[in-house]
N, C-alpha and C positions, 0 to 999 in steps of 0.2 A: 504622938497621941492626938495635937491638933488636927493632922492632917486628915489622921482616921476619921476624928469628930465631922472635920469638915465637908470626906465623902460620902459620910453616912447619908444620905437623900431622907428626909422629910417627906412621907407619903400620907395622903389621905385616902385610903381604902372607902370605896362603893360605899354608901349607904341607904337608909331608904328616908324618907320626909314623912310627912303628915299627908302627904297625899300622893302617897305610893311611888314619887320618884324619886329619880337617883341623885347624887352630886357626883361631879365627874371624878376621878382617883386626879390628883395632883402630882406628879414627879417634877423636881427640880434635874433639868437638864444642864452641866455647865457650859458656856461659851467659853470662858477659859478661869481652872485653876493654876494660878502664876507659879505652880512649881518647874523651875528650871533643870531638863534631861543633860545631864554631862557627867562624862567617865570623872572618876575620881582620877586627880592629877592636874585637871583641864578648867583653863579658866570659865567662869560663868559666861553666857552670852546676855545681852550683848556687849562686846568688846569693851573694855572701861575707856570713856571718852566720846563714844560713837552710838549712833541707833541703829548700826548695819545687824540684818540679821539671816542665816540660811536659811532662804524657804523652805530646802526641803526637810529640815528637823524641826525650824519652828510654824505650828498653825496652830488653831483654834481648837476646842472639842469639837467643833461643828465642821470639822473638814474646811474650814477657810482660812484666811490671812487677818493680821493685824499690824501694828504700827504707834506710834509715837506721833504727840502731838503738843504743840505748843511753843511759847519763846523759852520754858526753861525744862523742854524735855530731857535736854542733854543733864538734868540732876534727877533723875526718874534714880531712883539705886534699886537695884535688881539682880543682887546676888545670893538671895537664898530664895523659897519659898513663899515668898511677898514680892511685892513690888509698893513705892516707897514713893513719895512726893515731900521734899523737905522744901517748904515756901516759905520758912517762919522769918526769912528777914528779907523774903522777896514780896514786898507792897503790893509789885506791880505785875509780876510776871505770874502766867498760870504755865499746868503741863498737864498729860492726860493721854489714854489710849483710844484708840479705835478699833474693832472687830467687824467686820464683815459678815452678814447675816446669812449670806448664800453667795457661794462662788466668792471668785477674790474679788478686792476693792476696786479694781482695773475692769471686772467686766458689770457695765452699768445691765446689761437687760437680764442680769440673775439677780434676784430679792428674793423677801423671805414673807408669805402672806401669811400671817397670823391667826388666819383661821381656818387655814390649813397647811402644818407647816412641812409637811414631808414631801418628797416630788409629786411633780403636778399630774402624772400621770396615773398614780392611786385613787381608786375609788374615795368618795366623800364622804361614804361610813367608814371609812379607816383610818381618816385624817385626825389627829391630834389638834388642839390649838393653845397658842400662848396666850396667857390670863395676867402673868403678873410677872416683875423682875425682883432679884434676888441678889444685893452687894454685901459680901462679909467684908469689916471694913472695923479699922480701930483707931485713932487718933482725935485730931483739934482742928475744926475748919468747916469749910463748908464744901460739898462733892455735888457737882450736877451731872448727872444722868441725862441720853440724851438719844435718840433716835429718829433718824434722818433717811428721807426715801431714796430711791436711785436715781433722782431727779437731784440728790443735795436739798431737798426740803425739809424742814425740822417738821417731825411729826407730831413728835412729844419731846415732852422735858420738864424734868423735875430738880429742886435743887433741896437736898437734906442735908441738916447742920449735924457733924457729930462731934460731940462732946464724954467719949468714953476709951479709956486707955486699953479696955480689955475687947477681944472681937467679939462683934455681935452681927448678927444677918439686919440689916434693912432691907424689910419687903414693901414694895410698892405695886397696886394694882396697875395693868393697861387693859383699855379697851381695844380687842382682836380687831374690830370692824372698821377704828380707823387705821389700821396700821396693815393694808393689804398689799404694801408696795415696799418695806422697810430693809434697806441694807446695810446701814452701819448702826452700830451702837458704840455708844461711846461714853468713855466716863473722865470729867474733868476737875481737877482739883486746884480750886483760885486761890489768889493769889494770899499768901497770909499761912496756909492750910498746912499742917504737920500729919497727915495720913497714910497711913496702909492699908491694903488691898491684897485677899488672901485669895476670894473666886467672887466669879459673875456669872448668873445661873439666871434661867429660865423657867418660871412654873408654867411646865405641859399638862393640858386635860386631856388625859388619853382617853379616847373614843371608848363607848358602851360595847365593848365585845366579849367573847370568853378570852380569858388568859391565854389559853392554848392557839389562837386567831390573833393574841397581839404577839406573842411573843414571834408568831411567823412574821406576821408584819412590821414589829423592826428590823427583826433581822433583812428582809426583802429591802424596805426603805434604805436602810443605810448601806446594799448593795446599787441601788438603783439610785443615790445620790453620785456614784460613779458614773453615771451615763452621759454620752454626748452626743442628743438625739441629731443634732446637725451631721455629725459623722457617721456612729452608728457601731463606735466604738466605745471600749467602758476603760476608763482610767486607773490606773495601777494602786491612785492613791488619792482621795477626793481634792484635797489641798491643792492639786495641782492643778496648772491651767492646760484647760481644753489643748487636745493635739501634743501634747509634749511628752508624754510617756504611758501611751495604753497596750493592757496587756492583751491578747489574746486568749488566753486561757479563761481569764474574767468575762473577757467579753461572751463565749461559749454560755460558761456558766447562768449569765444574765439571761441570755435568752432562754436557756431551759426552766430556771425558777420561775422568770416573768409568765413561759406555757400554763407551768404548774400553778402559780395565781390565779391567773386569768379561767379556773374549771370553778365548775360548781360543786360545793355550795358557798365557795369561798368569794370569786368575782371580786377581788381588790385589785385588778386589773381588766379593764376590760376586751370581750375576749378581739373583737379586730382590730385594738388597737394591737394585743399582744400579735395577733397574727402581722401586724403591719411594722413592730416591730423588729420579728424575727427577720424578715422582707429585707428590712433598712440594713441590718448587719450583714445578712448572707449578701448582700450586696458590696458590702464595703471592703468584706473580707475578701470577697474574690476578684478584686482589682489591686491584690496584694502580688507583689512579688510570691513566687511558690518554688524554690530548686527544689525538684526534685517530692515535688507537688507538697511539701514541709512547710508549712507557715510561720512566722516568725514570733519570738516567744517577747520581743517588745516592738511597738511602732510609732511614730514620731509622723506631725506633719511636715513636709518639704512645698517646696512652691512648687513641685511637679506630683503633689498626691501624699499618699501616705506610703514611709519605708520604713525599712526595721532601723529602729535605734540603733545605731554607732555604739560600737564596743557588748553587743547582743548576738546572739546566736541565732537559727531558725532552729524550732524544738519541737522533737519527736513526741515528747509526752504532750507537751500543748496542743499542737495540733489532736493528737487522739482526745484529750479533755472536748476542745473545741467540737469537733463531727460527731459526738457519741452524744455532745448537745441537741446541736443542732438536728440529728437521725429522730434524735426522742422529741423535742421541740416542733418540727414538721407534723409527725406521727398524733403528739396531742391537741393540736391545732389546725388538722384536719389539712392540712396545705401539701398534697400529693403533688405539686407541683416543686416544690420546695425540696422535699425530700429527694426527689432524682435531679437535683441542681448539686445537692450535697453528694447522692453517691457517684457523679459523675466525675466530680473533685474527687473524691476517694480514689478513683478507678489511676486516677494521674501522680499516686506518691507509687515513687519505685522502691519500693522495700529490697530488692535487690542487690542493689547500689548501696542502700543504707545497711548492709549488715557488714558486720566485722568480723575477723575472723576466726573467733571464735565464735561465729554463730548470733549472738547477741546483735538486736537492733542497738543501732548508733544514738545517743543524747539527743543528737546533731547535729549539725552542719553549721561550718563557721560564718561570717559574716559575709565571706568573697561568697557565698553560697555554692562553691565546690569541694572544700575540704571538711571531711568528716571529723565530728568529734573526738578524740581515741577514746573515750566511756563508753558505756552502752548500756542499757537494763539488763542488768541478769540476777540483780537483787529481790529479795522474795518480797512482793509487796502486792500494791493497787496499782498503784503507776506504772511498773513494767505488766501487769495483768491488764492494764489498760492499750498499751500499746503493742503489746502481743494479738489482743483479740482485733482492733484494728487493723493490722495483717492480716488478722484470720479471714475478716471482711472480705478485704483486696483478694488473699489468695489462699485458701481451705488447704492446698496442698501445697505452702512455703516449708521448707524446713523450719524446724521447733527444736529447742531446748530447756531443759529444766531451768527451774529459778534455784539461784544457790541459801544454804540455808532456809529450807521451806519454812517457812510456818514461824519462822524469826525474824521480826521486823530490825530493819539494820537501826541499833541505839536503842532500840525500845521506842522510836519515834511516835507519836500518837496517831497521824492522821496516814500513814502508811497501811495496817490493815484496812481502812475504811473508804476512801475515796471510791474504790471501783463499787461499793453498794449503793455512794450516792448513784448511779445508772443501773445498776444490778441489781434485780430479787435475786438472782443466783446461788447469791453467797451468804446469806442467810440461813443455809443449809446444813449440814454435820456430817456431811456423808463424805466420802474422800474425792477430792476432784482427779479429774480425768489426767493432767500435766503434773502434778508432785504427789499426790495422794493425801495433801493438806486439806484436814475439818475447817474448813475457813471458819465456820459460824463459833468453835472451842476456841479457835486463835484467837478472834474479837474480842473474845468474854475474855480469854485469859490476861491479853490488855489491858481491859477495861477494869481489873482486878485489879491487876498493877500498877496503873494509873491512882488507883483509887487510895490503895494500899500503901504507896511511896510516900505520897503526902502526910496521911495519918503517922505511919512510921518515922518519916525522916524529920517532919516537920509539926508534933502531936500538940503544939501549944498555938502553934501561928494562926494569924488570918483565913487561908486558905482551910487549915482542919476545921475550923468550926465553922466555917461555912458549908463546909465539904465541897471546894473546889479542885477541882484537877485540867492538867492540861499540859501533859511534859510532849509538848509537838514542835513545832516550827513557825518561825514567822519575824517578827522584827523584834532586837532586842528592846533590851526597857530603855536607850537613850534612842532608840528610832531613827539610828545612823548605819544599823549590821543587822545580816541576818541572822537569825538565832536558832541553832537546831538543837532540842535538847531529847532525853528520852529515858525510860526508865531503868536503863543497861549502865547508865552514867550515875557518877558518886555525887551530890553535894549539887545537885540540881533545885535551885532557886526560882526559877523564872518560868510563870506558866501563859502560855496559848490558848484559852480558854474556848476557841470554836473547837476544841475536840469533844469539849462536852456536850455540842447537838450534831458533832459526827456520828459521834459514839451512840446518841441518843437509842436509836432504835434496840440494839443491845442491853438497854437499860429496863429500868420499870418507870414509863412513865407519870404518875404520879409523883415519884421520889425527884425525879427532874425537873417538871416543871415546881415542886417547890423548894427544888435548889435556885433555880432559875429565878425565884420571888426573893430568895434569901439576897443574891444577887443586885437585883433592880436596887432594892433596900440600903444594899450598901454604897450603890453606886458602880456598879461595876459591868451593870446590863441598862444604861438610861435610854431613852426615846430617841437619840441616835445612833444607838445600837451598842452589840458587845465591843468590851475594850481588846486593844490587842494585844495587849501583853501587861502583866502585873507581876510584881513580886510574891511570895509567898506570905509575906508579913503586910503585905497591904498597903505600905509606909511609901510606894510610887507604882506607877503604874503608865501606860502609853494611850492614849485616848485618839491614835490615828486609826482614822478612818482606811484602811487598807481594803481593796474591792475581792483581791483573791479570798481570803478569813471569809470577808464577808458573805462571796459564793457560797462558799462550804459551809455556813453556820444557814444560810437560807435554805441550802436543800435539803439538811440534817432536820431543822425546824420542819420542814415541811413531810418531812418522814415520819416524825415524831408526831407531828398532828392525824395524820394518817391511822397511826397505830393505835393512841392515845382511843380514836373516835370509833375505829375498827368499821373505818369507811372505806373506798376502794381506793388503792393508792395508785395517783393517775398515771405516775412517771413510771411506776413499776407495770403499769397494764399496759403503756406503751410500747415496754421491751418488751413486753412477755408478744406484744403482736408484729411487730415491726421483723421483718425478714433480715435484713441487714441484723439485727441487734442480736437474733439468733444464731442467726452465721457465725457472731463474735462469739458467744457466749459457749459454743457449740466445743472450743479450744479446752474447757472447762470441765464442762455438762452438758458431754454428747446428748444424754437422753432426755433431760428435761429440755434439750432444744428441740428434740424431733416433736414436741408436742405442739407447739404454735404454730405459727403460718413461717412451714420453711423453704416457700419461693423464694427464690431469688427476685 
């Protein structure tokens, strides 16, 4: 029940003054609540004795790193859901953490500017700022708070004495405008001091916009804290450091939501920066290794460039996520020049080669870049309807096979019917497609039923029903060591994915979303840097990693959503519906609503 108490977020909704303005809405953002992710079995980390700890399960909410500090760190105790400083017969020794405000601790030229704290590439009406900190905290002693630039300069610092056995929040105001350069925050507990420490939170004034324009703009932001404008790559997982593990498929993604930002009336990117840089990526990708003109589904830096990650595949479905970006991203940023860079690259995967023998395109290609994966798509979904029309692209007259089990996503998986609409009006349709004679648009809803249904049903008293959340999809489990595929085909399904509910969005009634979406924010489960990845159904834990792929998908679902919601022209869909190439694909589908666009080649 603490825990619940704890994520519930403290908001102050819009209101108006005595002289007709507003006060900003407050969200408390956490930097990190100390509950500790590990299987049941498995000892707590960190190791008893030691401050060693695995970057890639432990980081921040904020997508960065922390640490240990002091002469009597090594008595930090940190095996449940607090973290603990026992000083009471240490006079002289203090202990204390550190957090990283932006990027890890190691990279000095990432800070966090407080009066605009989302990436620097967002418009200035869109930027949020930080106002004030936030330590739940219970004990005997004295706790200084402390924030230091990337320079190691103390900016600020506060020292509060507490004197209460039961948790209470200490809020402390900051001024945004000295703190435009701030990377660590830190809190220390001297020497003397018997405290616990439950979370460390940030009060965010989210910018004066409609709800339906922030909710896009988290989600965008906490995609686009993925980004590595140096390379031009977008990172698997924000926690991590530059060059070490970027996906492909995310990177794709980025650059088609960053298009869709960047139109009017929205302009939370501006438009040649977007166009500069879709430039920067289509550039970096094509100095990738290609067998078989296949990109690789991870990439790593080496001293001679970037290569696919050791022990990764090159992937058929990423690659098509990837070019079905980047065809739409050219198209709405007007870069004709761009776009015949991308279908030249198209013209170089030999689908050929990649089919198996039964007909079905290949996963893959192993890491030697010559041996084919033995899987292949032939599962009824988005993903193989994505990399089918991709061949349609390449070659209108490839041989074709049916998907098996039409119109049943394999597990009941969530974001299986829906990814191929993030690029497609198509399937928005009810009429029977052209390859199985599946109502795609009945399939979605019948999902989205299901979805909806399972929770209320299986789970009628939890977290998740009274909020009315769903989300039986894919993505990292609740200890953010495994992948987790769950779906509503499977019994006793706990664990939800929550970007299926702005996959899904468009199928929905937007109104009832975005005030699920408020229900959300409220509990802590949608803050100012973005949706969580994964929760329980009971609330009682949750993954707060910033993951970039989720975070694709929940940006371009948001932005579909805003679309419909406003019943303005949807820019990503006007682009397929023009782009020649996009028809071609689509054509595998919906012969006839392809013959109505521009179907040059």
């Amino acid at each position: 029940m603490r825990l619940l108490l704890i994520i519930c977020a403290a908001l102050m909704t819009l209101r108006s003054t005595s002289a007709g303005q507003t006060i900003p809405k407050l969200v408390w953002q956490p930097v990190q609540h100390y509950f500790i992710h590990i299987k049941p079995g498995t000892k707590p980390m960190p190791v008893e004795g030691t401050r060693r700890l695995n970057s890639f399960t432990a980081y921040t909410h904020l997508g960065t790193d922390f640490g240990f500090m002091g002469p009597a760190e090594h008595d930090l105790e940190w095996k449940s859901d607090e973290i603990c400083a026992h000083l009471g017969q240490e006079p002289d020794a203090w202990s204390g953490m550190w957090h990283s405000l932006a990027g890890l601790a190691r990279e000095p030229l990432k800070a966090m500017d407080f009066t605009a704290v989302w990436p620097s590439l967002m418009a200035q009406t869109h930027q949020p700022r930080v106002s004030s900190l936030r330590v739940d905290v219970r004990g005997q002693g004295r706790l200084k708070l402390e924030i230091k630039s990337d320079t190691q300069e103390t900016l600020w610092q506060e020292v509060v004495v507490i004197k209460h056995a039961e948790w209470r929040p200490v809020i402390l105001p900051l001024s945004p405008v000295t703190l435009r350069h701030a990377k660590l925050l830190s809190w220390i507990a001297e020497p003397g001091s018997e405290l616990c420490i439950d979370g460390l939170m940030l009060g965010v004034e989210m910018p004066d916009v409609p709800w339906d324009e922030q909710v896009l703009a988290i989600s965008y932001a906490k995609l686009a804290r993925c980004y590595d404008a140096k390379s031009g790559f977008v990172k698997d997982r924000a926690h991590l450091e530059d060059g070490a593990f970027e996906s492909l498929a995310s990177t794709g993604l980025f650059a088609l939501a960053t298009a869709a930002v960047s139109t009017p009336p929205l302009a939370m990117v501006s438009q040649s920066e977007a166009r500069q840089i879709l430039r920067k990526i289509h550039s970096a990708v094509q100095q990738l290794d290609r067998p078989m003109g296949v990109l690789p589904h991870f990439v790593r830096r080496t001293a001679s460039g970037y290569r696919i990650h050791p022990g990764t595949e090159y992937s058929t479905v990423d690659t098509a996520i990837y070019y079905h970006s980047m065809l739409l991203g050219a198209e709405m940023t007007g870069d004709e020049g761009l776009g015949q860079e991308a279908a030249s690259a198209l013209d170089q995967i030999d689908f050929e080669r990649l089919r198996l023998p039964g007909g079905e395109i290949t996963h893959g290609i192993k890491e030697d870049g010559c041996t084919l994966l033995e899987h292949g798509w032939k599962d009824w979904g988005g993903e193989t309807a994505l990399v089918m029309m991709l061949q349609n692209i390449v070659n209108e007259n490839a041989p074709r096979r049916g998907m098996e089990r039409p119109g049943q996503a394999w597990q009941g998986t969530g974001f299986i019917p829906e990814i191929q609409s993030l690029f497609y009006p198509d399937f928005d349709r009810d009429e029977p497609d052209a390859l199985d004679g599946v109502r795609w648009r009945t399939a979605r809803r019948s999902m989205l039923s299901s979805q909806r249904d399972y929770i209320q049903r299986m789970w009628p008293s939890s977290m998740a029903a009274r909020l009315g959340m769903y989300g039986l999809s894919a993505g990292e489990g609740l200890h953010g060591d495994s992948y987790h595929v769950g779906g509503v085909s499977l019994p006793n399904q706990a664990v939800l994915h929550p970007h299926y509910i702005l996959m899904s969005a468009p199928m929905a009634d937007p109104a009832e979303l975005y005030a699920l979406l408020a229900r959300m924010e409220r509990a802590g489960f949608f803050p100012p840097w973005g949706m969580v990845e994964t929760t329980s159904v009971t609330g009682a834990s949750y993954l707060p990693m910033i993951g970039s792929l989720n975070a694709g998908f929940e940006a371009l679902g948001a932005y579909h959503l805003l679309a419909k919601k406003r019943v303005i022209p949807n820019m990503i869909y006007a682009a397929s519906q023009r782009s020649p190439m996009i028809r071609r694909a689509a054509a595998l589908f919906y012969p006839a609503s392809s013959s109505k666009g521009n179907s040059k080649p």
